[in-house]
N, C-alpha and C positions, 0 to 999 in steps of 0.2 A: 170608440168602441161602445157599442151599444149596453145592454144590461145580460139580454140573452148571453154575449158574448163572455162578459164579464163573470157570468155566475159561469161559465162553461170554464175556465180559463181556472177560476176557484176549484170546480172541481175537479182537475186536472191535478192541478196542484196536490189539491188533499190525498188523492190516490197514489202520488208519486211518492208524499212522505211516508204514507202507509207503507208501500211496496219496500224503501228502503229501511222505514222502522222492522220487519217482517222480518226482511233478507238477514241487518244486521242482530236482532235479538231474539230470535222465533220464537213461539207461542212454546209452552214446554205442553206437553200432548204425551200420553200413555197409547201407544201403539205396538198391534204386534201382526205375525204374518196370519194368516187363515189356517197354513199346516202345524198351526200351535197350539190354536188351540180349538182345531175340530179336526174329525176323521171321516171316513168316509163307510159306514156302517157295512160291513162283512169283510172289509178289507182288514185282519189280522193277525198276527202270528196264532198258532196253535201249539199247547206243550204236549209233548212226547214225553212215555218213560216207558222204562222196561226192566228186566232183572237180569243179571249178568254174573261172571266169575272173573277175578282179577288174580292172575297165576304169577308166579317168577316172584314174589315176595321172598325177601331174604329174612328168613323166620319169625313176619311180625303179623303172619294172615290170622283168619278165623282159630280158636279154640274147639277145636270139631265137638268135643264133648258136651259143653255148651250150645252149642249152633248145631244139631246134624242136618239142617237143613242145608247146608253148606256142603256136607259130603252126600246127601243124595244128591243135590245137584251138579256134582263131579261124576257121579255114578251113572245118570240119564247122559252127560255128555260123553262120556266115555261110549257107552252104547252105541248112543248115535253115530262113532265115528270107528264104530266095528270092535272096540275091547269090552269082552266080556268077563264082570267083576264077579267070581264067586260068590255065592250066596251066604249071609253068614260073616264073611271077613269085614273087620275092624280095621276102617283106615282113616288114619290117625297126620293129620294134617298139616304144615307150618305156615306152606305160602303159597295158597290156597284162600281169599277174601271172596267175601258173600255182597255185590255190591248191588245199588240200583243207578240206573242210569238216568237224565232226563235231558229234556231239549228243547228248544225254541225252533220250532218251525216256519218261519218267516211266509208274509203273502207272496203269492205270483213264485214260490220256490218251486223247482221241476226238478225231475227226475235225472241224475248225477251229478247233482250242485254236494257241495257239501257244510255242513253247520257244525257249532260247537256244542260240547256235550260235557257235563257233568255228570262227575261220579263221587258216590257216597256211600261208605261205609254200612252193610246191615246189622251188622254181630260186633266181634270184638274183636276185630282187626286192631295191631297196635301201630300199624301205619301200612298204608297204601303207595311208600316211594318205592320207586322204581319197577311197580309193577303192569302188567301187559293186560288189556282188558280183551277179551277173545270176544269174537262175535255174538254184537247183542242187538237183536229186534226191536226195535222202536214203535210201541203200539199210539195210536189215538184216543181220543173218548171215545169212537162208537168202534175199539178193538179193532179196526185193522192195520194195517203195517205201514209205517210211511219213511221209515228209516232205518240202516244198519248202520252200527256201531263198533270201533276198536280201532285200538291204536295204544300208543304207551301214556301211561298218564305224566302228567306234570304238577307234582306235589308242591309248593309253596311253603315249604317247613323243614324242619332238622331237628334230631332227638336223640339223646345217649343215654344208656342207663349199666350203672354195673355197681355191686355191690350195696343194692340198696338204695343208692340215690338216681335220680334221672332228674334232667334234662332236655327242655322239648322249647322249640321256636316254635311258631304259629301251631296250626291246625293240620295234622298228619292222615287223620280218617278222611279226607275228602282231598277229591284232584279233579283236576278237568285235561280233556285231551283239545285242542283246536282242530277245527276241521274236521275230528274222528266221527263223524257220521255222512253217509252218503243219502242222499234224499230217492227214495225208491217210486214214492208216488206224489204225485201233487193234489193241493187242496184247490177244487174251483171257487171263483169270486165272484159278486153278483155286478160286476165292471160292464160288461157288454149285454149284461140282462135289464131288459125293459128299456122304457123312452125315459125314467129319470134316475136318480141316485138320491142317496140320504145323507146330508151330512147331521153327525151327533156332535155336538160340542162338548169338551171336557167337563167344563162347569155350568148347569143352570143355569143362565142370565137371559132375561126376555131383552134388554137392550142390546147384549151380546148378538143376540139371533136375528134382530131386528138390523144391526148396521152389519152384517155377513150377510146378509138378504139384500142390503141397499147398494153393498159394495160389488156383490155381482151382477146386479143386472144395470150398474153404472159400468162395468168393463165388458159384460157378455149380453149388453141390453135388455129391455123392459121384458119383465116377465119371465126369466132366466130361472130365477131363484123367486122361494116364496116361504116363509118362517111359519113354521106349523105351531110351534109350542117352543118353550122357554129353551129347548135343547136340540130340537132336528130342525132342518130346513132340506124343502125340497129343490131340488136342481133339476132342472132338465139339459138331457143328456143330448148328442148330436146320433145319428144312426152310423156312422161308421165309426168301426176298435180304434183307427186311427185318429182320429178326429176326437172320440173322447181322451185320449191320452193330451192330447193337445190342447182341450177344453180346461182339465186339469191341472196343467203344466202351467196356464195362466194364471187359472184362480187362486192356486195355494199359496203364490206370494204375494194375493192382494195385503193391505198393508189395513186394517182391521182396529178403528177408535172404540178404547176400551174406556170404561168409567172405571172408577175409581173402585175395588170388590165391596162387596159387606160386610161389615166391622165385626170381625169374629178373633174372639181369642182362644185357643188349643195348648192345654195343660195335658200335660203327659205325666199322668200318676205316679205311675212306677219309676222314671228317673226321674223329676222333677223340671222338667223342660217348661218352659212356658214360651210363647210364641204370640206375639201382638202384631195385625198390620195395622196398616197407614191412616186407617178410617175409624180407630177407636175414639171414643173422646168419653169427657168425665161430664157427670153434672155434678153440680156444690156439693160437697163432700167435708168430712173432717172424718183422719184417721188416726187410728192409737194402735203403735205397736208395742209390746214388751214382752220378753220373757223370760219361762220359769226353768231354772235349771234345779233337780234333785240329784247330789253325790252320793254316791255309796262308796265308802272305805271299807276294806275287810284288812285285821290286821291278824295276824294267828300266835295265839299261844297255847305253851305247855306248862301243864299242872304235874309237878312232880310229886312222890310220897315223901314225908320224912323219914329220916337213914333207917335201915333196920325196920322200916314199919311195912306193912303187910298190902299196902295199898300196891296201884299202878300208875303208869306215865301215863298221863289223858292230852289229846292236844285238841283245842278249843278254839275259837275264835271270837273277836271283839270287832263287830258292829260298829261301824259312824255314818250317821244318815245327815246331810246336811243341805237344805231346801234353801234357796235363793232365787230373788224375782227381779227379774231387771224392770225400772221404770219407764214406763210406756211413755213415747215422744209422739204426741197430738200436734199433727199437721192439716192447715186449709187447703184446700183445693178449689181455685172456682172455677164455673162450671164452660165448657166448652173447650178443655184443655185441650192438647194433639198430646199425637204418642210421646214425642219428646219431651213431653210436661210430665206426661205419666210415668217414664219411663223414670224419669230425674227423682220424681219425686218417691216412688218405691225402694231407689236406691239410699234415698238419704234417710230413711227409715234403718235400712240396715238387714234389709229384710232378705233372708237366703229363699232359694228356688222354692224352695219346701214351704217357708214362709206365706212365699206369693201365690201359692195356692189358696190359704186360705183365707186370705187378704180378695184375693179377687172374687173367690165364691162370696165371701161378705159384702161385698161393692156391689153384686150383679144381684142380691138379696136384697139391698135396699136399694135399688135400684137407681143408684148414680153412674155405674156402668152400660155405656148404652155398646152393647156389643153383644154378640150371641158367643156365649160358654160353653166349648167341648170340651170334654174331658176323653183322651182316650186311653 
């Protein structure tokens, strides 16, 4: 066996180990499909709402007194369906609710499909079980009509009240009906218009855009797709509806190598949520937590007069303010930690949600937090 031979024979070899090194421990890889995480730019729902009246309440609707817009709006529908209300007369309402309707209008929906619909509460309905939503018009953004509405709702809650005390399960002012809308018009999409399409990717990433560009015109050949900016990429499209259904049908479950996101942490003020991903890391750090607890006791007393004396019973109270600081536990950090260093390490500080607010605002200010800080 000559040498050619022999290097041939070597590389055989190495390929083969590789191939079963592969098979049995695969490479771990961050993938996802294409319909995950892009869309196809015109293709999507639209929301609907409208105003309605929800009847047959068992005396928990609107306070008409409060709300008359609740009984003019019984008064126009009365009208409309030929009873004629005296002018002048006071009518005085129980179950009778003032509600607004809304709806998700799904792409490619046509005329006598039907969607689900939510209804809610305008006024002071003390609950909306078991009542009947009477037909309600479902407007668009540019006001015309693309749905009717009714059907009986389906409340999610239970409530008693008598003598003063009540009792209530979930949320009573709001119900949804399934199905209670019938689709009257459809929305066109821009599917069949022009020689290409747009996909928008959910999130900014020029890599992102870059391997969706590569992975279609590696399955729909050169030139297929082309990455305009960090978020669209152009597709060209086939001339016949059916052929682009099919074009589609292929690409949405190419399989889409994703890096790793950008190191970003998102603190939620208001409850005190904090959210780290995978990409955070530390540089050399030393942190010090401790804190100050102020007590306030209030104890009450009464100052009586002596017997017979002319004074009054005064009743006072006596003040205890007591200030105490817990001592601060100074921990190193070196630098290049992952989140599970970080994560360990804020815990054995002791540090509550509220805490690591401002634990991380202080990191990302001297700047050993390499991550970008939302606050929302």
């Amino acid at each position: 066996m000559n040498k050619t031979e022999k290097g041939w024979c070597r590389g055989l070899w190495v390929a083969l180990i590789l191939a079963i090194t592969t098979t049995l421990w695969p490479v771990a890889s961050s993938a996802a499909r294409l319909k995950e995480i892009a869309a196809v730019q015109g293709v999507r729902s639209n929301p609907l709402v409208g105003y309605g009246l929800v009847v047959g309440l068992d005396g928990t609707g609107d306070q008409t007194t409060s709300a008359p817009f609740t009984t003019q709006s019984l008064t126009s529908l009365l009208q409309q369906l030929g009873v004629t209300v005296p002018a002048g007369t006071s009518i005085q309402l129980k179950n009778v609710a003032a509600v607004t309707v809304t709806a998700q209008l799904p792409a490619f929906a046509q005329p006598g499909q039907t969607i689900d619909v939510n209804v809610s509460s305008l006024a002071n309905a003390k609950s909306l079980r078991g009542g009947l939503l009477i037909a309600t018009p479902l407007k668009g953004a540019d006001g015309q009509i693309y749905a009717l509405a009714q059907g009986n709702l389906i409340v999610g809650g239970a409530g008693a009240s008598a003598g003063g005390s009540k009792v209530q399960i979930n949320h009573l002012s709001a119900g949804r009906i399934p199905e209670g809308a019938t689709v009257e018009r459809s929305v066109p999409t821009p599917l069949n218009q022009g020689a290409s399409l747009q996909l928008d990717l959910n999130a900014a990433d020029y890599n992102t855009a870059r391997e969706v560009a590569r992975a279609i015109n590696a399955r729909m050949g050169a030139g297929s797709a082309q990455a305009v900016d960090g978020r669209r990429v152009h597709v060209r499209m086939p001339e016949l509806p059916d052929a682009r259904v099919s074009f589609l049908a292929d690409i949405e479950n190419l399989n889409i190598d994703l890096v790793p996101p950008a190191a970003r942490v998102i603190i939620n003020a208001r409850t005190g949520s904090v959210v780290v991903n995978e990409s955070v890391t530390l540089s050399a750090c030393a942190i010090a937590h401790g804190s100050l607890s102020v007590t306030i006791s209030t104890t009450p007393l009464v100052s009586q007069p002596n017997p017979f004396g002319q004074g009054q019973t005064v009743q006072a109270e006596q003040s205890d303010i007591t200030i105490r600081q817990e001592p601060g536990t100074l921990i190193s950090l070196p630098e290049g930690v992952k989140l599970a260093d970080v994560v360990k390490a804020l815990n054995s500080l002791g540090a509550t949600p509220q805490d690591l607010l401002a634990i991380l605002q202080a990191m990302k200010s001297a700047g050993s937090l390499n991550a970008e800080l939302e606050v929302i």
